[in-house]
Structures are given as structure tokens and as C-alpha cells.
C-alpha positions as CSV (number, residue, x, y, z in Angstrom):
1,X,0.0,0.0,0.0
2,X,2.6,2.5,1.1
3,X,4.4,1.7,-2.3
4,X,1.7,2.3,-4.1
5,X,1.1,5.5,-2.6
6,X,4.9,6.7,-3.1
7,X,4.6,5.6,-7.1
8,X,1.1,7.3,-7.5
9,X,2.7,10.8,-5.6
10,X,6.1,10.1,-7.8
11,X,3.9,10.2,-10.8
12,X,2.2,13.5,-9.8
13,X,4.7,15.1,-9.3
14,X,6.3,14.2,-13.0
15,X,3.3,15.4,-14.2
16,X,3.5,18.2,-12.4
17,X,7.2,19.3,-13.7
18,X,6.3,18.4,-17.4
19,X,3.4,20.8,-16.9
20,X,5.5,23.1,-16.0
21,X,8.3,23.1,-18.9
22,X,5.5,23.2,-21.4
23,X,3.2,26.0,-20.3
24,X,2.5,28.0,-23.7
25,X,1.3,31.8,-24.2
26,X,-0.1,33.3,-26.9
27,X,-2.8,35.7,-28.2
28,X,-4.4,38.4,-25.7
29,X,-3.4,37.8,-22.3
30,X,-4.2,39.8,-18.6
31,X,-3.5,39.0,-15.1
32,X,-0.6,38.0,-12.9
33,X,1.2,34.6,-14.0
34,X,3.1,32.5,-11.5
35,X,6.6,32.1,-11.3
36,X,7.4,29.4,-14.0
37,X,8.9,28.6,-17.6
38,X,6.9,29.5,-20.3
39,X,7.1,29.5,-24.1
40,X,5.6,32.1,-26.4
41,X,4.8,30.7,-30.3
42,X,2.9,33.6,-31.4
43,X,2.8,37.3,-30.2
44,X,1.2,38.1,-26.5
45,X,-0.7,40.7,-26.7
46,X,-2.1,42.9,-23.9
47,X,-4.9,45.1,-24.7
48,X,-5.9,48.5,-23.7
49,X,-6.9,48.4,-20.0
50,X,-5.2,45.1,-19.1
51,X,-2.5,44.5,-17.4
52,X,-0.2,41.7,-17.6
53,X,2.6,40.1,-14.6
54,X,4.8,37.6,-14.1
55,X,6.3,37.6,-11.0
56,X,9.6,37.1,-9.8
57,X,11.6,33.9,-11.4
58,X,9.7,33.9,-14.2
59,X,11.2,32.5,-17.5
60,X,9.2,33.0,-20.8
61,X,10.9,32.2,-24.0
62,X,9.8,33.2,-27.5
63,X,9.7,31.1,-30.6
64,X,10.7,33.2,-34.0
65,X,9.0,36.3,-34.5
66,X,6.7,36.1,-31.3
67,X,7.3,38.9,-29.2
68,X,4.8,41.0,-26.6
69,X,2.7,43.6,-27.9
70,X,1.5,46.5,-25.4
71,X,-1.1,48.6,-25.7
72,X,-2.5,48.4,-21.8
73,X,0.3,47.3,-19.6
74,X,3.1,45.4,-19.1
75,X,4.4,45.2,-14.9
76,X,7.0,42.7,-14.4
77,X,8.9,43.5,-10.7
78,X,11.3,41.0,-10.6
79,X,14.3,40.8,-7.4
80,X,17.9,40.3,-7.6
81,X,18.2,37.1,-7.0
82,X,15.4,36.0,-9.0
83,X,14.7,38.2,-12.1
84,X,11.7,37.8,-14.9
85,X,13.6,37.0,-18.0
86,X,12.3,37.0,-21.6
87,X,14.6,35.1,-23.9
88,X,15.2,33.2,-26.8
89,X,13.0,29.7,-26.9
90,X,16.6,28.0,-27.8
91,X,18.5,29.8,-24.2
92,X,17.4,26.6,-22.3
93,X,19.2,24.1,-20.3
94,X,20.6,21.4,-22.3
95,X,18.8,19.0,-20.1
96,X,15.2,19.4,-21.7
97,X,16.2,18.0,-25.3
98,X,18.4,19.1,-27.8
99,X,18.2,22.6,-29.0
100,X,20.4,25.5,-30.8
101,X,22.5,27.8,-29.7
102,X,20.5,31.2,-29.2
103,X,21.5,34.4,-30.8
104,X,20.0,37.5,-31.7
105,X,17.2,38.6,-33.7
106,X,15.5,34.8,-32.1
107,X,12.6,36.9,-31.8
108,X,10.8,40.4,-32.1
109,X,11.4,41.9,-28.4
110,X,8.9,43.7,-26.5
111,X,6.5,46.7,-28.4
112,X,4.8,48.9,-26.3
113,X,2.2,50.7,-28.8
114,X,0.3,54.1,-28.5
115,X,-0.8,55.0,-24.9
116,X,1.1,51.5,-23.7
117,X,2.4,51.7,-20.0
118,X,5.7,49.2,-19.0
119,X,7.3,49.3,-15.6
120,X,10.1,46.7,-15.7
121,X,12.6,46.2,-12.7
122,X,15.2,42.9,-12.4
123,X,14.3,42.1,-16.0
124,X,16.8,40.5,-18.1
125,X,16.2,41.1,-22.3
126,X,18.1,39.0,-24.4
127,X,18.5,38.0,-27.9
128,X,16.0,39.4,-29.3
129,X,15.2,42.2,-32.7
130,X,14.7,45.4,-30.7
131,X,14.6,44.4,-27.2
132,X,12.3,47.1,-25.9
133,X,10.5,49.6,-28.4
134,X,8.4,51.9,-26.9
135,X,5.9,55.0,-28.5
136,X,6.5,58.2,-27.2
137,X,3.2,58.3,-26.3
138,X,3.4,55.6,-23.6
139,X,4.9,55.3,-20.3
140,X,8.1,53.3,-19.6
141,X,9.8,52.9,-16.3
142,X,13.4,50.7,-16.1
143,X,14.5,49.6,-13.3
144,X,17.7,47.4,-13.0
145,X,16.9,46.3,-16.2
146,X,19.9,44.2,-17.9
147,X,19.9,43.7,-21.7
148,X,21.5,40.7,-23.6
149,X,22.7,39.7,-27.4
150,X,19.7,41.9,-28.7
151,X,20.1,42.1,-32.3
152,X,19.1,46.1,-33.6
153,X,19.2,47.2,-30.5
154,X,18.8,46.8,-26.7
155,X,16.2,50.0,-26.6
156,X,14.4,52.5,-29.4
157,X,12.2,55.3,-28.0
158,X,10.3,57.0,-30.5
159,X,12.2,55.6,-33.5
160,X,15.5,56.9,-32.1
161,X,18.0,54.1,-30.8
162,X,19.3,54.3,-26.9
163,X,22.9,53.5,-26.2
164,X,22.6,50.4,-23.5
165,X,25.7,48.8,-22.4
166,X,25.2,45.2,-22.8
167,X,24.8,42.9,-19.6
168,X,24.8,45.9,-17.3
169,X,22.0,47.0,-15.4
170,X,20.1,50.0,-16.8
171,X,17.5,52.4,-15.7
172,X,15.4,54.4,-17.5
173,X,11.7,56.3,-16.8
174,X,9.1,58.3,-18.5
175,X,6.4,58.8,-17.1
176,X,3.7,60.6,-19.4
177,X,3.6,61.7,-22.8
178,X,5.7,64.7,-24.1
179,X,7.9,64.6,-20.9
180,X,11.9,64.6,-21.1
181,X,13.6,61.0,-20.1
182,X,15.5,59.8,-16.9
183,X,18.1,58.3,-17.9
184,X,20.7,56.6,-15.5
185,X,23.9,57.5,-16.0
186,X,25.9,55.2,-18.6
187,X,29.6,55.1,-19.8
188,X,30.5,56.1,-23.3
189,X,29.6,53.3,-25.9
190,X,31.5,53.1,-28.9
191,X,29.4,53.7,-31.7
192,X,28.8,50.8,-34.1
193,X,27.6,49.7,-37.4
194,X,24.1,49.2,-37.2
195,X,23.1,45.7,-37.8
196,X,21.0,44.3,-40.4
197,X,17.0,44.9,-40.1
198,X,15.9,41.6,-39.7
199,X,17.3,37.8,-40.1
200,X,14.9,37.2,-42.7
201,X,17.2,39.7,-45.1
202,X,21.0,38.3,-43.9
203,X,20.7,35.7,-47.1
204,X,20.3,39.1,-49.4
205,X,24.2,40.7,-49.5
206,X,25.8,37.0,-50.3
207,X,23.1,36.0,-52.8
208,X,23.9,39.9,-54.5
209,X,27.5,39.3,-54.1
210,X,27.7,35.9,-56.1
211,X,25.2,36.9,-58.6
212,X,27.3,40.0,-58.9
213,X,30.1,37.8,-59.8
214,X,28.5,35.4,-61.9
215,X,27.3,38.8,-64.2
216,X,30.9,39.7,-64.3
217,X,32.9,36.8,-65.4
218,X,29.9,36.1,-68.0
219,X,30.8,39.6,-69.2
220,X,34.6,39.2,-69.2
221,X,34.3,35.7,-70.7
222,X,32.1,37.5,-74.0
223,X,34.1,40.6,-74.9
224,X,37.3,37.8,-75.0
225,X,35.6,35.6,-77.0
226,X,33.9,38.7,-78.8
227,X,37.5,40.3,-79.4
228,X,38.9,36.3,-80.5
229,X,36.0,35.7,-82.7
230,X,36.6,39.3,-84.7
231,X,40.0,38.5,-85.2
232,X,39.5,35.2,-86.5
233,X,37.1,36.9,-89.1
234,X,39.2,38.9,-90.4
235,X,41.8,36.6,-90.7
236,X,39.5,34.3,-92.7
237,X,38.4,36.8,-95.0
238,X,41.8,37.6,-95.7
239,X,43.5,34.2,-95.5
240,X,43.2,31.7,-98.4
241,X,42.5,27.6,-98.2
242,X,43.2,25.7,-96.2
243,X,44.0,28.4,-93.9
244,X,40.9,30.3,-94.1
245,X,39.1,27.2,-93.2
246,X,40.9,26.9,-89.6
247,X,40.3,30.5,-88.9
248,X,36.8,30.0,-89.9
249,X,36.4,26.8,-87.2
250,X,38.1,29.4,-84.4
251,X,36.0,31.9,-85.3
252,X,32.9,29.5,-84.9
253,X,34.2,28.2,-81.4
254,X,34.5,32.1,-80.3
255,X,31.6,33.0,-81.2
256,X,29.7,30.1,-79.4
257,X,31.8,30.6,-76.3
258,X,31.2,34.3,-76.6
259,X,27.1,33.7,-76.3
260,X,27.7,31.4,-72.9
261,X,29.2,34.1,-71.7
262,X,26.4,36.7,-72.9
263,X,24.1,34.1,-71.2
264,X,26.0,33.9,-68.1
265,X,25.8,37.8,-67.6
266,X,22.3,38.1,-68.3
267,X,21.5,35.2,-65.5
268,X,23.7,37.2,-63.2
269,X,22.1,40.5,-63.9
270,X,18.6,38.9,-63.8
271,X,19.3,37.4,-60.8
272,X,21.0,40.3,-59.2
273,X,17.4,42.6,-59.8
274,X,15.4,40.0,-58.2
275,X,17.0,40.0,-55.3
276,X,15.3,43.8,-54.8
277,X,11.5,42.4,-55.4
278,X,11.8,40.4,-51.6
């Protein structure tokens, strides 16, 4: 009987922990969420005149371009030794399965839209787009905030980008519309070439490059075999047989080389435009 009991509670509590690991968000959401792991597939949104928590140890990770969208409010108070985190859905212990390595632009970031509030303190951001990007209509209030591998950026107020060191806490508050920003002092960040918009477009500048190439050497390869193939004719109209007859097969070979090469160019041109329509 006691056994039984034990294997019956053993069982519980496995279900219990899976449970937990697999919690999923998605769509509108309100209310305060219990400290736990939870996985984001498609955009949270919180609506005007909601207001969404997780409290303190709280792990939510995002699958590719999910992200939270604010236009109520977003209060997350989080504590030193046990922050909220929003993450990648690959920045888990290797423990649950296997999984790849996160980096950043794994997913949008946190939007806070029109008249959107967000008061964030022991929050840790990482690889995400933007991080945080916040209307200047809204409210946002930072507190010990600590921002990781975000791709863009770490912050963007008002469509202008706001130097945060990485992995140091960061504070930040403003607290109504049309007011000046609070900004905690930070140390002088090298300025740096801003990344590319979105992961979607990194396969762009290498595809351009080798069709680039591939438009070149098809170029190069016809005005040789342009220049060969002229010079063979006018040897052949000025050579007599038999010797007019081999000038007359080089002159043939040159000019079929010569249109692979036109054809090559045009590809690589084609191609190159293309690129531009996506």
C-alpha cells in the first residue's frame, strides 16, 4: 500500500514538472502569471486596460518572430536574485532535449504601442530584434533592467536608438507623454555599425554578391571571345585555303563561347534585380 502510494505521488509530481516546462502563451493575455517557464509561439498581446505580470523567477521564451505587444500594460517586478527573463525559446538548459544555440534577432522583443504603460525592474532582455521599443506616447519605467545579445538594439524610443551597455543593469523612466527621459547614468559606448533589419534579409548581401560575380565573369568571358572571334574573321576573309578554313572553325568556337558568356551575364544580372522584389 505504502508503495503504491509513493509511485502514485512520484507520478504526480512528474506530471507536475512536465506541466510546467511546457506552459505556452499566446494571443491576448491579462492578469498575474506564476513564477514558471513559459514558451511564447505567437505574439502576447495585452490590450488596452489590461495588465499583464509575471512575478519574480519567471522564464518566458519566445519562438521566431513572437514577441509582446503592449497597448495596456506590461508590470513585471522581478528581485535580484530572482529576475523575470524574456529570452530566446533555444536559451534553455541542455537538459530538456536538444536545442540551438541562441543568438540574436530569435525573436521580435517587446513593443509597447500608442498609450502603452511598461514598468520593468530585475528584467533581463536578451536576444532578441529590438529588445524594448516603446511609442513616445506611452509610459516606460526601467529599473535594473539588464539587456543581452539583442540584435538592432537593446532600446528605441520614438524611433530613435538608446545606447545600452550590454549585460549591465540599466535604468530608464518616463512617465507621461511629451515629458523629457530619466536616464541613468551610462559610460561612453563606442558607436557601431548598425546591424542588419531583420534575419529574414541576412541571405540578401551574399546572394547579390555571387550573382554580382556570376554577371561579371559572363561579361569578361564574352568581350574575350567577342575580341577572339573578330579576329578570327578577319583573318578568314583575308586568308586563303586551307587556312581560311581553320580560322573559320576558331572563329565558330568564339563566337559560341562568346554567347555562354552573354548568357551567363544576363542570369547574373537577372538574378542580381530579383534580389530587390523580396
Amino acid at each position: 500500500m505504502l508503495r503504491s502510494l509513493s509511485a502514485s505521488v512520484s507520478v504526480l509530481l512528474c506530471l507536475s514538472m512536465a506541466n510546467a516546462s511546457s506552459m505556452s502563451l499566446s494571443g491576448e493575455q491579462d492578469g498575474v502569471y506564476e513564477k514558471g517557464s513559459y514558451v511564447v509561439s505567437e505574439d502576447i498581446v495585452v490590450r488596452e486596460g489590461m495588465t499583464l505580470t509575471f512575478l519574480p523567477g519567471t522564464v518566458v521564451r519566445f519562438e521566431p518572430y513572437a514577441g509582446i505587444v503592449v497597448r495596456g500594460a506590461l508590470v513585471c517586478t522581478g528581485e535580484p536574485t530572482a529576475p523575470v527573463v524574456f529570452t530566446s525559446a533555444n536559451d534553455r538548459p541542455s537538459s530538456e532535449g536538444p536545442r540551438a544555440q541562441p543568438q540574436p534577432f530569435d525573436w521580435n522583443g517587446i513593443r509597447i504601442e500608442r498609450k502603452g504603460r511598461a514598468e520593468l525592474a530585475y528584467v533581463k532582455v536578451s536576444y532578441s530584434t529590438y529588445g524594448i521599443e516603446a511609442d513616445t506616447s506611452g509610459a516606460l519605467r526601467l529599473r535594473e533592467v539588464v539587456f543581452v545579445k539583442n540584435g538592432r538594439s537593446s532600446l528605441v524610443i520614438g524611433g530613435e536608438i538608446v545606447a545600452v551597455e550590454d549585460a549591465q543593469p540599466f535604468g530608464y523612466d518616463r512617465r507621461a507623454a511629451n515629458t523629457e527621459p530619466q536616464v541613468a547614468p551610462q559610460p561612453e559606448v563606442p558607436a557601431a555599425a548598425p546591424p542588419r533589419e531583420h534575419r529574414k534579409g541576412q541571405w540578401k548581401l551574399p546572394v547579390r554578391i555571387g550573382l554580382g560575380v556570376v554577371a561579371a565573369a559572363g561579361g569578361a568571358m564574352w568581350a574575350g571571345f567577342h575580341y577572339r572571334a573578330v579576329k578570327s574573321q578577319e583573318e578568314y576573309e583575308s586568308a586563303v585555303y586551307p587556312r581560311a578554313d581553320e580560322y573559320r572553325r576558331e572563329r565558330d568556337r568564339a563566337v559560341g563561347v562568346r554567347n555562354v558568356g552573354a548568357v551567363i551575364s544576363g542570369v547574373g544580372v537577372v538574378g542580381f534585380g530579383v534580389t530587390f522584389a523580396f
